[in-house]
C-alpha positions as CSV (number, residue, x, y, z in Angstrom):
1,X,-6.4,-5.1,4.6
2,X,-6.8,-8.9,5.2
3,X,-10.1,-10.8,5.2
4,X,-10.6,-10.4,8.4
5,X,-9.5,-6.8,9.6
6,X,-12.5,-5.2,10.8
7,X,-14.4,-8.0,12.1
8,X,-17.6,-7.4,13.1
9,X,-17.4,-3.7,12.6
10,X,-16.5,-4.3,9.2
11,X,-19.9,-7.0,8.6
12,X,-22.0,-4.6,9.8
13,X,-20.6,-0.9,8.4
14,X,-20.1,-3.2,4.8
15,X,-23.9,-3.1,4.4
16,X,-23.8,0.2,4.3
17,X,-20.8,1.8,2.8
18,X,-20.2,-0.6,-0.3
19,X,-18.4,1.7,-3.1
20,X,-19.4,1.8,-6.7
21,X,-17.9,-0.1,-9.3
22,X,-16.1,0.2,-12.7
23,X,-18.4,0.1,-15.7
24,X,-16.1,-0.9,-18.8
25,X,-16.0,-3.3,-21.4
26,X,-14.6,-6.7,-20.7
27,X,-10.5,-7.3,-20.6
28,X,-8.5,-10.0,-19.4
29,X,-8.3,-9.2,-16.0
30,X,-12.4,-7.7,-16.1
31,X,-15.3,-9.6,-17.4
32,X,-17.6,-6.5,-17.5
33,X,-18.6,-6.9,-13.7
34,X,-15.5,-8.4,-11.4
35,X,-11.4,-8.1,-11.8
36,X,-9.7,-10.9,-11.3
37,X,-6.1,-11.7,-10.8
38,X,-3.4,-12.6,-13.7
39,X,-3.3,-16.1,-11.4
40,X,-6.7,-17.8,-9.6
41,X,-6.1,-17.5,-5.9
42,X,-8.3,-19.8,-3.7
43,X,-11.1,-17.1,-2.6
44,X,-11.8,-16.8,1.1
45,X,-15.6,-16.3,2.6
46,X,-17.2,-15.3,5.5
47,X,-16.9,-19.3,6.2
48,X,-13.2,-18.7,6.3
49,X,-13.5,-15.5,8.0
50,X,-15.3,-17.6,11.1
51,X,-12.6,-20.6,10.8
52,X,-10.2,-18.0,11.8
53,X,-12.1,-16.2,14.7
54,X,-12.8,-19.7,16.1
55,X,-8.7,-20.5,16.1
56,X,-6.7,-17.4,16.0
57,X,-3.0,-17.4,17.4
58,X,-2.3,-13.6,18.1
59,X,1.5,-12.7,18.6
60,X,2.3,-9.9,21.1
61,X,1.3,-5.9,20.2
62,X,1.3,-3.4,23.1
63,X,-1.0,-0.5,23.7
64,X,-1.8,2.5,22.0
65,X,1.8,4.4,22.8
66,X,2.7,8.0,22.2
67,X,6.3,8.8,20.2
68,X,7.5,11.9,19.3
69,X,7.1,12.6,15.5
70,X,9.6,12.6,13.0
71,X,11.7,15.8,12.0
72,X,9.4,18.0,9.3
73,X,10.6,16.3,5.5
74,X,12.6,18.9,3.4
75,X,9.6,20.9,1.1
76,X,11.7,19.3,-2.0
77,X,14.2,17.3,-3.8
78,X,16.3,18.1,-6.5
79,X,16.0,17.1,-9.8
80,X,17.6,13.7,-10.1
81,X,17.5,13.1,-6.4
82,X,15.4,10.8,-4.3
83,X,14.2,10.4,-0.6
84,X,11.9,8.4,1.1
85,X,10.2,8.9,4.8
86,X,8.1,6.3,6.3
87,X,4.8,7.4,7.8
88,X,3.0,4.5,9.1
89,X,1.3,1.4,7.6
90,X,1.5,1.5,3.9
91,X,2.1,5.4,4.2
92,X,4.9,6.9,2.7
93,X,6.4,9.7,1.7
94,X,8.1,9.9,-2.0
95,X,10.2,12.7,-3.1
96,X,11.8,13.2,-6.3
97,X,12.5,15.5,-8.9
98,X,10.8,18.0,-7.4
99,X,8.0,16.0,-6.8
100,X,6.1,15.0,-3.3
101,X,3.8,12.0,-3.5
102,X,2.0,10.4,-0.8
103,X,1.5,6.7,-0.8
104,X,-1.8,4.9,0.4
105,X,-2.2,8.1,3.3
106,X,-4.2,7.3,6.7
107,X,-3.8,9.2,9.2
108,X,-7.4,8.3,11.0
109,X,-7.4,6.8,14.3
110,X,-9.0,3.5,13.1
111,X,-8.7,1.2,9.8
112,X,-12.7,0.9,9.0
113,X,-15.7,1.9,7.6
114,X,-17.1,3.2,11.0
115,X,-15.2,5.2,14.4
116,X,-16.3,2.9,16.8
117,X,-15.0,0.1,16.2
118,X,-12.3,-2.0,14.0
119,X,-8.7,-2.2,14.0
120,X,-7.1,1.0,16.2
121,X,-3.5,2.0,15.5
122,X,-1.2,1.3,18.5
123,X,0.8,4.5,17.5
124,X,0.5,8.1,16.0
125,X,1.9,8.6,12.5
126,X,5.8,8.9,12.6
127,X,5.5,12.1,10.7
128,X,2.3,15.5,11.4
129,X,-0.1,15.9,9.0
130,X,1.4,19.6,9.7
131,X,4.7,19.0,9.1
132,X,4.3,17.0,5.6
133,X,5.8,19.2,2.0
134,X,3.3,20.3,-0.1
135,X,1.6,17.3,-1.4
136,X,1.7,16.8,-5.6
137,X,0.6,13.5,-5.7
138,X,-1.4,10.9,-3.8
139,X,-1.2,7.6,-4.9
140,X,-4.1,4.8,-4.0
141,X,-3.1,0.9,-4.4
142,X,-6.9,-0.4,-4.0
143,X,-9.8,-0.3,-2.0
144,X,-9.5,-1.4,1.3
145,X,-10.1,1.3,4.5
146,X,-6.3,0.6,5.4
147,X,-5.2,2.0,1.9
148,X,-8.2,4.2,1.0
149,X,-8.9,6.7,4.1
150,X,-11.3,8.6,2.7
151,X,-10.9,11.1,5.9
152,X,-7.3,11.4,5.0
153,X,-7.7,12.1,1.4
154,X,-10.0,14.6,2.4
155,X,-7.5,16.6,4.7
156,X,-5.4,16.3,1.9
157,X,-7.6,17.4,-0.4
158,X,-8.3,20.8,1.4
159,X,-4.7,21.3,2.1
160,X,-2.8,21.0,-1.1
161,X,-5.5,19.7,-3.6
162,X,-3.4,17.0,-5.2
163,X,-4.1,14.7,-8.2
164,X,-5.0,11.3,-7.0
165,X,-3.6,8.5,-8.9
166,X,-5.9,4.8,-8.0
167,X,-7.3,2.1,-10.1
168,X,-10.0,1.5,-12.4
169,X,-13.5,2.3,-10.6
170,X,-12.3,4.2,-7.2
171,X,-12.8,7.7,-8.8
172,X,-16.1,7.7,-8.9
173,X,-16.2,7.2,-5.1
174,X,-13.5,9.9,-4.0
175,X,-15.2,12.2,-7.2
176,X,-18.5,11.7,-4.5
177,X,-16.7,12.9,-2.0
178,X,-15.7,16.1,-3.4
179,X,-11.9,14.7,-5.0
180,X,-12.2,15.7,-8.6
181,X,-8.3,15.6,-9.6
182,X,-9.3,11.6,-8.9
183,X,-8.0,9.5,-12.1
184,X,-8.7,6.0,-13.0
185,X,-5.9,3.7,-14.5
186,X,-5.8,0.1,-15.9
187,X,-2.9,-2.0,-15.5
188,X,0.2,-0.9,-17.2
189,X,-1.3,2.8,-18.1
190,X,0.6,5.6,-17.3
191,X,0.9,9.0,-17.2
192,X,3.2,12.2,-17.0
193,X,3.1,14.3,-13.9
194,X,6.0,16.6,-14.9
195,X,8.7,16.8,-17.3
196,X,10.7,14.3,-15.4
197,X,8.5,12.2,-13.8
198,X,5.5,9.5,-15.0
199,X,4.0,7.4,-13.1
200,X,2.4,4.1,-14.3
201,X,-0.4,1.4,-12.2
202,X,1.0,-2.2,-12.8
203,X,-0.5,-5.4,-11.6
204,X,-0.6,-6.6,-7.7
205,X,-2.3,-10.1,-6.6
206,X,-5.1,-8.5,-3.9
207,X,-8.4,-8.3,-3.9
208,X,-10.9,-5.2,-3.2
209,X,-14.4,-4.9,-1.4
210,X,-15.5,-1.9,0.8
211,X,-19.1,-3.3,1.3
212,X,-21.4,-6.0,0.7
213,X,-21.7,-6.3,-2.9
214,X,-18.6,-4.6,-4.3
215,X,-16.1,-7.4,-4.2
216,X,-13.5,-6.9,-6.9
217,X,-15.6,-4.1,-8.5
218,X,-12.7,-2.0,-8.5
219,X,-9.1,-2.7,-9.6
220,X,-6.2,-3.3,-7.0
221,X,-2.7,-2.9,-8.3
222,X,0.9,-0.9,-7.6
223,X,2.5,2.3,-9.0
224,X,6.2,2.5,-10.9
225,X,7.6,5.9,-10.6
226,X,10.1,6.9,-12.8
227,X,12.1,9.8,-12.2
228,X,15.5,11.1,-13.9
229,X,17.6,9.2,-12.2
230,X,15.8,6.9,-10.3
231,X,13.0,4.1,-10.6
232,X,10.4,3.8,-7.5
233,X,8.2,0.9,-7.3
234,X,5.5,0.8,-4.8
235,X,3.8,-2.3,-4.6
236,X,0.6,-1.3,-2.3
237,X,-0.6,-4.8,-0.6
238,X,0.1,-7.6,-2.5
239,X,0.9,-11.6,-3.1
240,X,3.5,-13.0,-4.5
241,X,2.7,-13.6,-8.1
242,X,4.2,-13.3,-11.8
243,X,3.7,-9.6,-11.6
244,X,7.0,-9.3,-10.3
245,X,8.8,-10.8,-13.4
246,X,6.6,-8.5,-15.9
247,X,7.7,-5.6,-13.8
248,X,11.5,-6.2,-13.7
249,X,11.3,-6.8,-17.2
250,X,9.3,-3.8,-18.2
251,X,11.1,-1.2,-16.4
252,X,14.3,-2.9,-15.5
253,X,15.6,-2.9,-12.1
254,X,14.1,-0.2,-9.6
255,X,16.0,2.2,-7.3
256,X,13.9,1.6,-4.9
257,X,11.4,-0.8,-3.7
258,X,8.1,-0.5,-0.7
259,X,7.3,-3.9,-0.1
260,X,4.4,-5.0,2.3
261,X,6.2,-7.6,4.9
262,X,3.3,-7.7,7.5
263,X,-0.5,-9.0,8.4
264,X,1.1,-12.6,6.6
265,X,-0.2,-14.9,9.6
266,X,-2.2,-17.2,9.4
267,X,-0.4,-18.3,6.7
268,X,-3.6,-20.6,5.4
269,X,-5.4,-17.3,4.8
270,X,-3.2,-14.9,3.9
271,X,-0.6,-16.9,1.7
272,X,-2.5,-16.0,-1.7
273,X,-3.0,-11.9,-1.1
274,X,-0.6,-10.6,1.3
275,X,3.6,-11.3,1.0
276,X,5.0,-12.7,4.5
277,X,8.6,-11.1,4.9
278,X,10.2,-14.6,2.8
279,X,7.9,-13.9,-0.1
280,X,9.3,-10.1,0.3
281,X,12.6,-11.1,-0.1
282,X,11.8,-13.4,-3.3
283,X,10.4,-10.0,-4.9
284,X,13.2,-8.2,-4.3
285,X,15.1,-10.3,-5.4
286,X,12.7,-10.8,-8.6
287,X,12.7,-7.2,-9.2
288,X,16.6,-6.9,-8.5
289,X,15.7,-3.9,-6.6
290,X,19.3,-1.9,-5.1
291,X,17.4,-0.8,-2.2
292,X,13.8,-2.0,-0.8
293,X,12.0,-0.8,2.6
294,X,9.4,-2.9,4.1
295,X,6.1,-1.4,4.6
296,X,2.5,-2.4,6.1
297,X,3.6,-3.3,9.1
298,X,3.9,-1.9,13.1
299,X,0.3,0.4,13.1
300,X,-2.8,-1.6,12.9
301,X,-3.4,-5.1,14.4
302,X,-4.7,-6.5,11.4
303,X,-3.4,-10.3,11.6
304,X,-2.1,-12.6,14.0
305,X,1.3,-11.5,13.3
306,X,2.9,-9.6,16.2
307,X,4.4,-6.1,16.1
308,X,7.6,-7.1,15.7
309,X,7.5,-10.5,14.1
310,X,7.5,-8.7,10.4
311,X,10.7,-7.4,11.1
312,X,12.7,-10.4,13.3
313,X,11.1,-12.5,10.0
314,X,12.7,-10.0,7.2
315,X,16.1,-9.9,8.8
316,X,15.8,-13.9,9.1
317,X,14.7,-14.7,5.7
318,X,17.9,-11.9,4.4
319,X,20.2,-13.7,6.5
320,X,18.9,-16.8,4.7
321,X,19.8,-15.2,1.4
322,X,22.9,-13.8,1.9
323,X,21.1,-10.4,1.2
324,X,23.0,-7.5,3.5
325,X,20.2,-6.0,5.5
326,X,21.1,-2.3,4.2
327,X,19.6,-3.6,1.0
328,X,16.4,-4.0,2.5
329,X,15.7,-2.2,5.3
330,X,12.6,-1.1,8.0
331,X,12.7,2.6,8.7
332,X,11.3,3.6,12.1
333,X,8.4,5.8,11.9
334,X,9.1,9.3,10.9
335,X,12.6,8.3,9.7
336,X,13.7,9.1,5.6
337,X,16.2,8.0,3.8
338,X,18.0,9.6,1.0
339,X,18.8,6.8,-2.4
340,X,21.6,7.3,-4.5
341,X,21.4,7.9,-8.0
342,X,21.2,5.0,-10.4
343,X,21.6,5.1,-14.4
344,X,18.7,4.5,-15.8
């Protein structure tokens, strides 16, 4: 969620709905109150928050529109297979080996900390809450109420009672909500979901804040799944930054690759936190990913990018760099895609 999702809704709900923080001894991205990034981005304020209410340059979204969901998801995968389906936002749908996970779920009609207010989606999710496979896994990126939808994770959390995967700190707030299978992890800890699969939280260059007061009291970061046959790597919301490198050369070159390509404009505010569909292309090109699909786009009005501009820019900037668009593609709502195996 950018700085400036939620506007005033978001100033005044913040008062009240700030999470708790982690309470840990110091690293080198924590200093025993506040994470920081690997590199010093230029914090933004509510100075900077103002600036951009007083001078914004909104690109086109239309109204709230009604499509037809997406076909139910198959209940499975086989071992050493891998599909994707694209849900909405930074919502998707993961399965392999067996496995279903659930990236960054919100199916709630608004992005905030209140219902009356702050950014609406403009479109249903592409796939039913009703219609999604048994749920083994949910996986949290950070914070923010367009990545952690507590309402969500508590429909999800009735229906199939998955373990929750997030970052240092954010189990103690879904633990208050009644999510005990929540588990913290620090950057570059992993752990085993099955015999196959293990999941492991590397770094991202975000920020996190729920409320006033809780401002990078929590860690932000992405997952790497690996799989049999396959490498996932979801990167959550995220800047460009070094973390890309580390990542290629930890785990070598992923299968697959969700990359966030929208809420990049203005440029001046986002540049340091969220990837503009250029900067996507530079990570997967970093990463050497076979495949990537751009998420975190086409649901929520949350910068002055328009509905469509993520996209047009993505296929520009692969034009640009002689990348074949099936190597990096957007997926409508609803739609899945089935990867092909890759040696690991």
């Amino acid at each position: 969620m950018s700085v400036a999702a939620g506007g005033a809704a978001l100033l005044l709900g913040s008062c009240l709905f700030a999470a708790p923080g982690h309470e840990g001894p110091p690293s080198a991205h924590f200093n025993g109150r506040e994470f920081r990034n690997q590199v010093e981005a230029d914090p933004k304020g509510v100075g900077d928050l103002l600036k951009w209410w007083r001078s914004q340059d909104r690109g086109p979204w239309k109204p709230y529109t009604h499509h037809e969901p997406g076909p139910p998801p198959p209940a499975q995968v086989e071992v050493g297979q891998l599909r994707v389906t694209f849900i909405n936002h930074a919502t998707t749908l993961i399965q392999l080996d067996g496995v279903n996970i659930i990236t960054d779920p919100i199916y709630s009609k608004r992005a905030s900390p209140v219902r009356f207010a702050g950014p609406k989606r403009v479109r249903p999710p592409g796939i039913r809450f009703e219609d999604l496979p048994r749920i083994h896994l949910v996986l949290v990126s950070h914070n923010h109420y367009d990545h952690l939808d507590i309402p969500t994770l508590g429909r999800l959390e009735k229906a199939h009672g998955p373990m929750i995967l997030t970052g240092l700190g954010n189990s103690r707030l879904l633990a208050s909500r009644g999510m005990e299978r929540a588990m913290d992890l620090d950057w570059w800890e992993s752990v085993a979901i099955t015999h196959e699969v293990r999941v492991h939280f590397v770094p991202a260059q975000h920020w996190s804040q729920r409320g006033l007061g809780d401002r990078n009291r929590t860690l932000w970061g992405g997952f790497v799944i690996e799989g049999r046959s396959h490498r996932v790597y979801f990167a959550g919301d995220t800047g460009f930054g070094p973390h890309f490198a580390q990542i290629r050369q930890r785990f070598g070159p992923p299968s697959l690759a969700l990359l966030p390509v929208g809420v990049f404009r203005p440029r001046w505010l986002m540049r340091d936190m969220h990837l503009n569909p250029s900067d996507a292309v530079r990570a997967h090109r970093t990463l050497e990913a076979k495949r990537s699909v751009g998420i975190h786009l086409g649901t929520f009005r949350l910068g002055d990018d328009g509905q469509e501009e993520p996209e047009r820019e993505l296929h520009k900037a692969l034009k640009e760099a002689g990348i074949a668009k099936e190597r990096f593609q957007i997926l409508g709502f609803g739609e899945g895609m089935d990867v092909p195996p890759d040696a690991l």
